[in-house]
N, C-alpha and C positions, 0 to 999 in steps of 0.2 A: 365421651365415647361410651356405647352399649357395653354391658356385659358380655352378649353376645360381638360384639363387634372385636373384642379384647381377645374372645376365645379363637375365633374363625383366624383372626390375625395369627395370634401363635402358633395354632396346627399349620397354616402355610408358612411359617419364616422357618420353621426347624426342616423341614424336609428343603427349604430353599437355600439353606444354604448349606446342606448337603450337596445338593446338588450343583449349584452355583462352584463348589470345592472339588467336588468329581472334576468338573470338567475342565477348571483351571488346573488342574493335577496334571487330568490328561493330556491337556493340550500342550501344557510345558513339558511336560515326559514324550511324546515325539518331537516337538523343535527341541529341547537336549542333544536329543540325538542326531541329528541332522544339522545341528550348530558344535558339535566338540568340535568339530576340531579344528573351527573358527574361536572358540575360547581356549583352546591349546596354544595355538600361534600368538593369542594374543597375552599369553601367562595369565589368567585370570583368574584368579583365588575363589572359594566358597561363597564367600561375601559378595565379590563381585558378580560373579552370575545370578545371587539373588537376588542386586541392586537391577542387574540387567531386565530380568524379568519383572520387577516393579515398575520399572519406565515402563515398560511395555505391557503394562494390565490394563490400562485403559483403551487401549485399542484391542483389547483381547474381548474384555467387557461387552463391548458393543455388539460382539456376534455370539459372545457366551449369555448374555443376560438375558433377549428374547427368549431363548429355547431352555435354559436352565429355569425361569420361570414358567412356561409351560408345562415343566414335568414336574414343578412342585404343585403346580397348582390341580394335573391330572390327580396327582397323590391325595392330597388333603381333600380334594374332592370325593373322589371314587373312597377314601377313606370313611370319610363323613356317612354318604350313599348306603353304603355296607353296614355302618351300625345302625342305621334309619334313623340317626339325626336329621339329614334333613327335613323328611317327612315330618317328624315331630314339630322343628321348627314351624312348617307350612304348615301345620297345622294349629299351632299358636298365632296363627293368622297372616303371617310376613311372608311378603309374594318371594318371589326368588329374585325378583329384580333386586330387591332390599336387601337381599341375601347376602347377593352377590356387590354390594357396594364397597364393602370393604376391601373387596380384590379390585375393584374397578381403582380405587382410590390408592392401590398400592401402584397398578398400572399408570396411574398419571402421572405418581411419583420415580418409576422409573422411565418414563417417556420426557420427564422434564430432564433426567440425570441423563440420559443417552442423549439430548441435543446438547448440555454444555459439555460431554465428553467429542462429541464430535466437532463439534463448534472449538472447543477451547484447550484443550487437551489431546485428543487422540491425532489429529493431525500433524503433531511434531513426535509422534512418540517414537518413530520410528529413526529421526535424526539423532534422537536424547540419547538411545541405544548404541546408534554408531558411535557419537561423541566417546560414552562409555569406554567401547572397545578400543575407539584408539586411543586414548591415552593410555592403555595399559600395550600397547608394542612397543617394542623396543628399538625396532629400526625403522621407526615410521615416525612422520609428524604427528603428534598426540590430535589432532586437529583437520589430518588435512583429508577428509572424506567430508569436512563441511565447506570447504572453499568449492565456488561453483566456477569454471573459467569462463571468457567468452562471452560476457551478457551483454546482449544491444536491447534498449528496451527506448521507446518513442513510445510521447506524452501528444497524440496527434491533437485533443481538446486545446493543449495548452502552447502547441511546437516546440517541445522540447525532444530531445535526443541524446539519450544516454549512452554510451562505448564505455563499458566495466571489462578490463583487466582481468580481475574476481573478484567475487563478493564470499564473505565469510557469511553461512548462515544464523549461526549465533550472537556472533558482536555486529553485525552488520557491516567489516572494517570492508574499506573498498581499496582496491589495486590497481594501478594507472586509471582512473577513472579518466574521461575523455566528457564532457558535457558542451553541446551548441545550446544554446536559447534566445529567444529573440530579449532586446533588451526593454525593463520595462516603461508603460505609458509615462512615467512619471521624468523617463530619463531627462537629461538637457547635455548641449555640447556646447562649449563657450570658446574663444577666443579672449587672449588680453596680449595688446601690443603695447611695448614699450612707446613706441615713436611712429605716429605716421603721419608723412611728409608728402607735402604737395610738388609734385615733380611733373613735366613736363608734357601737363595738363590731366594727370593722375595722380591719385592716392598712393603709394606706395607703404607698404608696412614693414618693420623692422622690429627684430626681435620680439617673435613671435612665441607665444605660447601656449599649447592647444590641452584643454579641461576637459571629462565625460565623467558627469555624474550619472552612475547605472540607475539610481533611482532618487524620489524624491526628497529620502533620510539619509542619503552619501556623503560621511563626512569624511571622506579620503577617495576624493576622484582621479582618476589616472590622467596623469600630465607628462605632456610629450614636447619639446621642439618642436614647432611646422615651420617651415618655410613657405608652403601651400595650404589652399584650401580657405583663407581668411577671406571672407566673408567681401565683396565691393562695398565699399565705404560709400553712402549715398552723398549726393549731393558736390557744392564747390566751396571754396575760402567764402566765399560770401556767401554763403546757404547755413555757413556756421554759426557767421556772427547773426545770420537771423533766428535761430532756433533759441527755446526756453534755455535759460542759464543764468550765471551771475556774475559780474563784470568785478572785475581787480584790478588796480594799477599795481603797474611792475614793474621798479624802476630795472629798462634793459640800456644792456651799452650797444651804441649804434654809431656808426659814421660819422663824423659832423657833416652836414653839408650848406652851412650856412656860411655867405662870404667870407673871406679873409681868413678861414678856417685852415692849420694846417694841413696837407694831405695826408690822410691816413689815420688823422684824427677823430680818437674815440671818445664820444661822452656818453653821459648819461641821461637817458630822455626816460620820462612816465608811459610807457605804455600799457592800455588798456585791454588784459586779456578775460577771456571767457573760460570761467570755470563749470563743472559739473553741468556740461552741458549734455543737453536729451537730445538727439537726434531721431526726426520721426523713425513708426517702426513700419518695417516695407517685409514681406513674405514672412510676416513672422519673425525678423530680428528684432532684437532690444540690444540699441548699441545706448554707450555713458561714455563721455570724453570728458577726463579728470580736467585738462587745461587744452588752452589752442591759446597759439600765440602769431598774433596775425603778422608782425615784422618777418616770421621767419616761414610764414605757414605749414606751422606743426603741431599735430595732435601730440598730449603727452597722454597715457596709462586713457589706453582705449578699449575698453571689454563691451564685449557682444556674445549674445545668446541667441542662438539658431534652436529650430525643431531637428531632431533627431531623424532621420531620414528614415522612410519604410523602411523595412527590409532587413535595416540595422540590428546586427547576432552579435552575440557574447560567445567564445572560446573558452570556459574556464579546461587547464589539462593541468593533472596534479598526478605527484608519485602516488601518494596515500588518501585517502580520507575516513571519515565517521563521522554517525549519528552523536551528533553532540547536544544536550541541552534543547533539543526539540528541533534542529537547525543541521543541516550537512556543512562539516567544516574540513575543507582541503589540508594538506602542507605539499611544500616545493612545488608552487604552482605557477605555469606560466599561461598567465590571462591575456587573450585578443580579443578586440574591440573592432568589427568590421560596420563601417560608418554605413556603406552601402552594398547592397548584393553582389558589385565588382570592385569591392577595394582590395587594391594591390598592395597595399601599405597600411595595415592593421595598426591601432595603436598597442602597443606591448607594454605588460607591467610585469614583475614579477613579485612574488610574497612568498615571507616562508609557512604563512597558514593563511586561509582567506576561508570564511565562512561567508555562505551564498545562499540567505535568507528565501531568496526569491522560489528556492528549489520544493516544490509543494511534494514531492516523492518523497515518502515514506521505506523505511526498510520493511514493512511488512509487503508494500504495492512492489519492493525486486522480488522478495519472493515468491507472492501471486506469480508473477512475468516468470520467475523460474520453474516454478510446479506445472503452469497451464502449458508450457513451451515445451518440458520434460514431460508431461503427458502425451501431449499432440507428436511425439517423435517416439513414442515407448510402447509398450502393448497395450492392448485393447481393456478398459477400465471393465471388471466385472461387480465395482458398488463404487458410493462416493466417496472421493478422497480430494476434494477442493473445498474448504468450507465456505460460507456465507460470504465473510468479510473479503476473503481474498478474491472470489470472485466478484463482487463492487468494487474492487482497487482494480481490477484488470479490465472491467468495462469502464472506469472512467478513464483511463489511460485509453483505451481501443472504441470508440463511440461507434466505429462504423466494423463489425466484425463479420469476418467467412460465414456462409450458413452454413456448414458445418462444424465449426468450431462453434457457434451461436448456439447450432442445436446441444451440443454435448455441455455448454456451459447452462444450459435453460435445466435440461436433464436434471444435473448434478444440482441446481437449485432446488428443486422440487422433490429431489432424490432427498437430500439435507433436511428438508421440513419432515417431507411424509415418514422417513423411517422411525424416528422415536416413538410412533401411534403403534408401530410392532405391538409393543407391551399391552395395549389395550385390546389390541386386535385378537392376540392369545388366550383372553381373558372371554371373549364369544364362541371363540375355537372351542376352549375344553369346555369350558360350565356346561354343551349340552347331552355332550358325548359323557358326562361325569356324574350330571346330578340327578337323573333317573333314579328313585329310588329301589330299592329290591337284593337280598342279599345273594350277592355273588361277588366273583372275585375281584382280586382289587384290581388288577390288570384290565377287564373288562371294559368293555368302550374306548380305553386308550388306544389300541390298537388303530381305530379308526379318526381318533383325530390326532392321532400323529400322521396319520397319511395326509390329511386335510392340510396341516400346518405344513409337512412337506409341500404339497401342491403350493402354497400360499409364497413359501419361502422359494420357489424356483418360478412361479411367475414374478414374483420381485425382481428376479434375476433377467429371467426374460425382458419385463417388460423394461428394465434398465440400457439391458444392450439394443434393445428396438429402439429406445429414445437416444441413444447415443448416435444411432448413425442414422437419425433423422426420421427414420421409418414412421414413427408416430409422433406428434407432442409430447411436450417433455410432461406437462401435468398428468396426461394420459398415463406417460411409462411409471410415473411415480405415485401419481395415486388410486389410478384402478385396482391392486391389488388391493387395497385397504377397502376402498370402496366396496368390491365384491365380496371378500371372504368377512367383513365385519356386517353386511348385508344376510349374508345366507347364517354366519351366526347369530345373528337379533332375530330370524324368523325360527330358525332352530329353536335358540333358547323361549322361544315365547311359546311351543309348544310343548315344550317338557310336561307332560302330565303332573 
């Protein structure tokens, strides 16, 4: 770094944060007053309201740092101006563009810090504050101005649908959560019958028991009794013994029926049963019949595996849950398994925790779903207050959205990028109204580009609520001011004598 570059930097950092401190003074010396005696009720100590108002300097920042830069930068300017530094500079040959780099460079520096404060920070600062206060009441839940009640949020990309109880904003813990989802590709639903028997000229099945693996890693699949629903067994007693398998004698006791035989008389004869046998597969079943035993024609331990029917939803409803371990994990849960879009007869499990990997929502995408929802029902937004992230977790939840809701969410994108260029934009503002050389006062020229910068900072405002209620595109509402007042400053500044 220049020498010059070293000098220009510190006459602007001492009057900036002068200034920068003015106005966080002032601005926390009227909300004081306007908040006692909201920190009255809440008994809140010296400490605690100084803690209060740290949470909340990053969202102070973002409207004080624009403009608190601009009048350092008037200052050191018009300071410079006055002693005919600059002239002498430009006269050691260095245009003013070169000049002014140092301030351009401080500007990118704070255009980079106002998007990760808006982005990353200033978005919750205002919850971190409430948190603050309530725990310091004394007849209140230390907590409960973050519980949000009543959330329905649907995953229409995915057909999911959520019924939240309430969601805590902090821990994300959720209350009576309610979740439908369909179940995944990987499911299967099996059958395994003890005994089925050829009866009169039908399969019949007995002691039945019905398996749903939810997915293809399910090593605890919900098992129910059925008496119904077991699958028609293909084929006859002799369709058996023709299918792949493997023959075993076995010695059974049978009748005698050979002459002079007592009546009633049982021996023991070799018969030839079929084990592990395959029965083709028909719609998609895969039946295994452990044994058939042709004397008696009876299947023994017969499982079959069916396709999971379209349409087929998962139930999970639990008292509690949370973000656990990257995974949402229920307790006192009672899961149903609805095989088809009319099943009367869910299969039911219960758990006292069940965590349900399948669940791709995020505790950040319920908040998105609560801020964008609490917007769209609240007053009219006069700047952005949804950041980046949360609006991508609200469109891939909602693929198909209002065009009104579309327009205001498009806005607040474009709103998010273009504001951090403020700080540079302030920097075309003053330099031409500042660096005029000639001794006079120091006030001089400020006068007119504070008006400028007024102008600048209420069409932002304008064109923010025109992109909100659709009137123009959102890129227009967001970034024409930039475009024009950093325009007519680059033709300014290039004319400075």
């Amino acid at each position: 770094m220049r020498l010059l570059d070293r000098y220009l930097l510190r006459e602007l950092l001492v009057p900036l944060g002068f200034c920068l401190g003015g106005f966080l003074v002032f601005w926390m010396g009227f909300d004081i007053l306007g908040e006692l005696d909201g920190f009255q009720r809440a008994r809140m100590r010296v400490v605690d309201v100084a803690l209060y108002y740290w949470l909340g300097l990053p969202e102070m920042l973002v409207t004080v740092l624009p403009v608190g830069f601009l009048l350092a930068l008037l200052y050191a300017l018009t300071n410079h101006a006055r002693h005919n530094e600059l002239t002498a500079i430009r006269a050691a040959g260095i245009s003013l563009w070169r000049l002014c780099l140092p301030y351009f460079a401080v500007g990118a520096v704070f255009s980079g810090g106002l998007y990760a404060l808006n982005e990353h920070v200033a978005p919750d600062a205002r919850e971190r504050q409430e948190a603050l206060k309530q725990r310091r009441l004394a007849a209140r839940s230390e907590d409960a101005k973050l519980w949000r009640e009543r959330i329905d949020l649907e995953n229409v990309a995915e057909g999911r649908r959520w019924n939240i109880g309430a969601f805590h904003l902090g821990t994300a813990e959720l209350r009576a959560p309610r979740i439908r989802l369909p179940l995944d590709p990987t499911a299967r639903r099996g059958f395994r019958a003890r005994l089925v028997v050829w009866t009169n000229g039908a399969w019949m099945p007995k002691f039945v028991v019905e398996s749903l693996w939810r997915n293809g890693g399910d090593a605890h699949p919900i098992a129910v009794t059925n008496k119904v629903g077991f699958p028609a067994f293909p084929g006859s007693p002799a369709d058996v013994l023709r299918w792949p398998g493997t023959d075993l004698v076995v010695p059974t006791p049978v009748l005698a029926t050979n002459p002079g035989a007592t009546l009633g008389m049982i021996v023991m004869t070799n018969v030839t049963w079929r084990t592990n046998v395959v029965p083709p597969a028909e719609s998609g079943a895969r039946w295994r019949v452990g044994s058939y035993d042709p004397t008696r024609r009876e299947c023994h331990d017969v499982r079959v595996e069916v396709p999971v029917p379209a349409g087929a939803v998962r139930h999970v409803m639990g008292e509690s849950g949370g973000w656990v371990d990257g995974e949402w994990s229920f307790r006192n849960v009672a899961e149903y398994i609805f095989r088809t879009p009319t099943d009367s007869e869910p299969m039911v499990s219960m758990h006292a925790t069940l965590a349900v990997p399948e669940l791709t929502e995020t505790p950040d995408m319920i908040r998105a779903e609560i801020r964008v929802e609490g917007l769209q029902r609240g007053r009219a937004l006069r700047r952005p207050e949804l950041t980046l992230r949360q609006i991508r977790d609200y469109r891939r939840l909602h693929p198909r959205i209002p065009p009104k809701l579309e327009a205001m969410l498009d806005t607040q994108v474009h709103a998010r990028l273009a504001a951090p260029w403020t700080c540079l934009v302030v920097v075309l503002i003053a330099v031409p109204f500042s660096a005029p050389s000639g001794r006079r006062n120091i006030f001089y020229g400020v006068a007119g580009s504070i008006g400028i910068a007024f102008a600048y900072f209420v069409l932002q405002r304008f064109g923010f609520a025109l992109g909100q209620s659709g009137q123009v595109p959102g890129w227009v509402a967001a970034w024409l001011p930039n475009l024009v007042f950093a325009s007519v400053g680059a033709v300014l500044t290039a004319r400075v004598p």
